[in-house]
N, C-alpha and C positions, 0 to 999 in steps of 0.2 A: 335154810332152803326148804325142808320139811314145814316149817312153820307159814314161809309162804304158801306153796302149797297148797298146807290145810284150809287158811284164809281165804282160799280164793274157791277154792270147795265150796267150801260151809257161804260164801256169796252165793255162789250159782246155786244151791240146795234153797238158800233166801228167796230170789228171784226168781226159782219154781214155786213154791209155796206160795209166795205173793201173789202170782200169775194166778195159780190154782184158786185165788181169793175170786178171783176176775171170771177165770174162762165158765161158762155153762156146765152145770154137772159133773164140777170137780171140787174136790173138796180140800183148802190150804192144809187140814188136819191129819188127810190121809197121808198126804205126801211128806210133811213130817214125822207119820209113822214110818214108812217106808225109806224113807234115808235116814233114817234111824238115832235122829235127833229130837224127836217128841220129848220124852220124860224130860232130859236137859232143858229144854224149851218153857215146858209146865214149870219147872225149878224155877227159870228164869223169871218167872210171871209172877207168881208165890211167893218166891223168897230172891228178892232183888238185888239187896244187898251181900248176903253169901252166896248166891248162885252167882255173882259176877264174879267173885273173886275164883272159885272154882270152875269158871266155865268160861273165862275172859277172850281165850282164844276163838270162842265159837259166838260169843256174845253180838259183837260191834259187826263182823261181817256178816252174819244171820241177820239180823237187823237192817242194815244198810242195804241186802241185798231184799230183803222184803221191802223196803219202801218204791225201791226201784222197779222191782217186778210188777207191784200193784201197779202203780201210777205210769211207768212206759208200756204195760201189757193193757191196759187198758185203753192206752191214746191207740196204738196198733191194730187191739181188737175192734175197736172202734172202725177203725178204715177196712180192716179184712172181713168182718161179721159176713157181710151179706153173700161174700163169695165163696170163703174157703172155711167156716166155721165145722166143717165134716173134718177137714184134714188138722186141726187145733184138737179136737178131742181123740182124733186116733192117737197123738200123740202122746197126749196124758194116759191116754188106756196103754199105751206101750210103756209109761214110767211105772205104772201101776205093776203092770204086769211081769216086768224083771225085779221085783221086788218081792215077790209073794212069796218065795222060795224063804225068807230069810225072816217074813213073817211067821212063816210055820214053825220057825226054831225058834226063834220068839215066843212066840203064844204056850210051848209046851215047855218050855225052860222050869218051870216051877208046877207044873203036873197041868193034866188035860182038863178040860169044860167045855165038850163040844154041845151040850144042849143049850151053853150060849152063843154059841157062833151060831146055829140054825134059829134061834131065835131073834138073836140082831139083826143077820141077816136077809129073814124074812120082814121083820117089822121094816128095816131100811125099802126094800123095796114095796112096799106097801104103803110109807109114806110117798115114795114119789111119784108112784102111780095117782094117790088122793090129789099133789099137788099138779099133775099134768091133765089129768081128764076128770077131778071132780070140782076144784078151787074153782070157779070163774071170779072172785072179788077185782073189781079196777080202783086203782087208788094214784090220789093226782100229784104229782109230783111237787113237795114243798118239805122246808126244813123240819117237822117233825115226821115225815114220810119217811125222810132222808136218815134221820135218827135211826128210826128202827131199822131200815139196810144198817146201818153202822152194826147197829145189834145182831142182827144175820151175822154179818162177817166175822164179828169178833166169836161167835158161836160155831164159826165153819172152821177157824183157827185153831179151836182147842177142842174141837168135837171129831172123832175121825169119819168118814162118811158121810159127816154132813153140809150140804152144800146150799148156799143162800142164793145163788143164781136163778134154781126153778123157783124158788119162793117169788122172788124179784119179779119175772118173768111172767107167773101166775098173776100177780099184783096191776100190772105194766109199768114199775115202776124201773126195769132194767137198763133197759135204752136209754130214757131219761138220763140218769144217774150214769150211767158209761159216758155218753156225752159230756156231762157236764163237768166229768172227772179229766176226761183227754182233754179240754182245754185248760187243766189246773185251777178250775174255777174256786174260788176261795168259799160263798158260803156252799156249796157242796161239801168241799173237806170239812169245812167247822161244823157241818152237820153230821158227816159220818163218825169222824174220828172218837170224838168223846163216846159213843154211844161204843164202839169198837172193842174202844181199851177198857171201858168197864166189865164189858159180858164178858172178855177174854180174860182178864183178871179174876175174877167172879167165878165163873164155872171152871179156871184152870186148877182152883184149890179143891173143887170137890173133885176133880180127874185124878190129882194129886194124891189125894186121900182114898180114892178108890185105888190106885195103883199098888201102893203100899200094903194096903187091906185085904184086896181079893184079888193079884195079879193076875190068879189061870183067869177066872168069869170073865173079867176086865179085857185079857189080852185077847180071848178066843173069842166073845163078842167084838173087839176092834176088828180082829179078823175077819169075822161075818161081814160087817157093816163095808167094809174096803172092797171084800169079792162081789157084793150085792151093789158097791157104786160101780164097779168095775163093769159089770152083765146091765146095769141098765140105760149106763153111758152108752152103748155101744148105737151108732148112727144106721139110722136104716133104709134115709134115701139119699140117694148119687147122683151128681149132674149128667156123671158118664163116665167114661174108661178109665179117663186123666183123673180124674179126682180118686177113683180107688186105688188106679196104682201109688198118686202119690199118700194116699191115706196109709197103704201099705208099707211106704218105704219110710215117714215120720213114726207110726207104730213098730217099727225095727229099731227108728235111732232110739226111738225114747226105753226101748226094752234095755237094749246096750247103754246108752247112759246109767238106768236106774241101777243095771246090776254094777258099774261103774262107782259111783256113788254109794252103791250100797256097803261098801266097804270103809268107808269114812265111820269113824268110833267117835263120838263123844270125848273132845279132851277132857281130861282130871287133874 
């Protein structure tokens, strides 16, 4: 029973992740920091073959629940964008934020480095500030376009804090690509996918390596970069009453899931 469970856990932490690929301004990376299956994840990527056999339990449902998360949060987002896209990131800021608590014991596990946490997470907000009021580039939406999204995502996967959505977005290349994703449009996937699983493969061994190496700089810069997506997620105009209050009450659920959640270990 314990084993279901966990499985079904480690899905729904999948299909947050996945989502977090999708939604604007959230980063798949952070939220597997936060429910506290990253490093596992990284193993996963790196070393396929022994991290299966070590981590099999979290393997197939982490997996299965990110494909679904991506591809159903996307057809969804898709329909809801224009109306309730305020109340979709309050929520993510509430998984965000019932997690931080567990990030701090994390990051000083193995001694402090707070001069890289304030410098992640100034650079983190400094990039998105360049990519929301200084990028104007427009780019037309076609199969090598579509590639380089693939590369965003696979980059937002294994990078904590960073999110491909503004990039997209800056580009116009996001709507495009949402759309053509909610109708399960085939050369879309053929376009993103390969480009996806390379970068995430690719920079999970240098995350990997860095983890191992310099875990305080590593973990208290991740730290940085996750508080610095967190503050500048944050929405700043309302259609009216109804959309704050329910912005309110999805940034509660999502605080009490995360710290929910945040109690799931890494099987060994």
């Amino acid at each position: 029973m314990e084993t279901v469970r966990c499985g079904w856990r480690y899905m729904l932490c999948g299909v947050l992740i996945g989502a977090g690929a999708i939604l604007p301004g959230v980063s798949g990376g952070v939220l597997a920091v936060v429910f506290g299956i990253y490093r596992p994840f990284m193993e996963l990527l790196t070393r396929p073959g022994s991290a299966a056999r070590k981590y099999w339990r979290l393997a197939l449902p982490l997996g299965v629940g990110w494909a679904l998360g991506f591809l159903l949060i996307a057809r969804g987002l898709n329909a809801v964008m224009g109306s309730s896209e305020t109340v979709c990131v309050w929520l993510f800021i509430g998984l965000i934020a019932g997690s931080v608590p567990a990030l701090f014991r994390e990051a000083g596990r193995e001694g402090h480095a707070w001069g890289w946490f304030w410098l992640c997470g100034l650079a983190m907000c400094a990039g998105f500030w360049c990519v929301r009021h200084v990028l104007h580039v427009q780019a037309a939406p076609n199969f090598w376009w579509y590639n380089f999204c693939g590369i965003l995502w696979g980059l937002g996967t294994v990078l904590p804090g960073f999110s491909a959505s503004p990039v997209m977005m800056a580009l116009g290349l996001y709507r495009p690509l949402l759309e053509d994703l909610s109708r399960m449009d085939i050369a879309a996937l053929s376009a993103c996918v390969p480009g996806a699983v390379l970068s995430a493969a690719l920079f999970a061994r240098l995350m990997n390596r860095l983890f191992r190496t310099r875990h305080a700089a590593v973990s208290h810069g991740i730290l940085g970069i996750v508080c610095a997506s967190a503050l500048f997620m944050v929405p700043l105009r309302y259609s009216g009453a109804w959309e704050v209050l329910l912005s309110g009450l999805c940034c509660g659920g999502g605080f009490l899931l995360a710290s929910r959640l945040g109690h799931v270990e890494p099987t060994t």
